[in-house]
C-alpha positions as CSV (number, residue, x, y, z in Angstrom):
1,X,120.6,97.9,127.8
2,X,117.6,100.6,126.6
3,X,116.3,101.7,123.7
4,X,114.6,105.0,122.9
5,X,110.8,103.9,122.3
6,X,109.3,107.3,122.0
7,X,110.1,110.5,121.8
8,X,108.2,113.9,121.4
9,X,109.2,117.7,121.6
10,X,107.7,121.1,121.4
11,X,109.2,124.1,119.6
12,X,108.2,127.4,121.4
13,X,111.0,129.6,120.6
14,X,114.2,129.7,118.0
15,X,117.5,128.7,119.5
16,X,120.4,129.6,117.3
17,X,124.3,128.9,118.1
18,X,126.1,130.6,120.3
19,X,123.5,130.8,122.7
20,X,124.2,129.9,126.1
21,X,121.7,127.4,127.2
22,X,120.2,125.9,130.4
23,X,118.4,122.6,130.9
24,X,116.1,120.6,132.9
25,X,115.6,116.7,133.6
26,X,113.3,115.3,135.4
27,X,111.5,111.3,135.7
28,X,108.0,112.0,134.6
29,X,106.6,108.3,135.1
30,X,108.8,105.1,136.3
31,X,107.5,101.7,135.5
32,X,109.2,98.7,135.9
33,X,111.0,98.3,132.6
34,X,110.3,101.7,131.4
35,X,111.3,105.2,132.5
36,X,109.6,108.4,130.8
37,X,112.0,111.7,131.2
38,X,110.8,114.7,130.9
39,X,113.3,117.5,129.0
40,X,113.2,121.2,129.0
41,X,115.8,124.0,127.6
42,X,116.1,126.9,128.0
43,X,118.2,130.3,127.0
44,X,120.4,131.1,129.5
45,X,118.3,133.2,132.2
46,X,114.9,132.8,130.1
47,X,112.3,132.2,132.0
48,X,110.2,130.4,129.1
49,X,111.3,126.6,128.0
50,X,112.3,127.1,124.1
51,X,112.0,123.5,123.3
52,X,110.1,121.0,125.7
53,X,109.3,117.4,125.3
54,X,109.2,114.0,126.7
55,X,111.3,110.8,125.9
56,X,111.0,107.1,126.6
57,X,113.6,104.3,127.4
58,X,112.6,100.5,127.6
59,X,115.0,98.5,129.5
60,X,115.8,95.2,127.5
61,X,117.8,92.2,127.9
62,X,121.1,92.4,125.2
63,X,120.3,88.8,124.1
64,X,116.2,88.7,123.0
65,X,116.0,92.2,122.7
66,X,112.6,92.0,125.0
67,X,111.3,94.2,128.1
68,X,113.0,93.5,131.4
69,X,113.4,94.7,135.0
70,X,115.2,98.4,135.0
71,X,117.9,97.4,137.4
72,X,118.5,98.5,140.5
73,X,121.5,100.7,140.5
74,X,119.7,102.6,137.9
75,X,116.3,102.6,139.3
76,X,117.9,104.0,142.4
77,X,119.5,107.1,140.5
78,X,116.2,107.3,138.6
79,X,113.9,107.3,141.5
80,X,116.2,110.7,143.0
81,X,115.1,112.0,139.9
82,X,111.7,111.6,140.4
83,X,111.7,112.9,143.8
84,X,113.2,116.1,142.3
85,X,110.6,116.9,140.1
């Protein structure tokens, strides 16, 4: 189980429905019970992010609620997505 521990986006341009939009993920940082993605958007063909930003999941165990291990199926998929950035 994860939580959303942080998160944190810049506005650079309007986006208004019914835009046609593109986006990005990437793994900024991965620790070992954290993961830090990093987010962009786009309009469709821009070449300029309209919003950007960051957010943070903390893995944690479903019965105390406190900081564990990310687990390894999902460290796996997370780790192609750090070597995709």
């Amino acid at each position: 189980m994860s939580f959303v521990l942080k998160s944190s986006f810049d506005y650079f341009s309007p986006l208004a429905y019914p835009t046609a939009l593109e986006g990005g993920l990437s793994v900024d940082h991965l620790g070992h019970s954290s993961v830090r993605y990093r987010i962009v958007i786009f309009e469709s063909g821009a070449s300029e992010a309209s919003p950007a930003g960051t957010f943070t999941h903390v893995f944690v165990t479903r019965a105390t609620q406190k900081s564990c291990p990310i687990p390894g199926s999902i460290r796996a998929a997370l780790v192609k997505l750090t070597e995709a950035s």
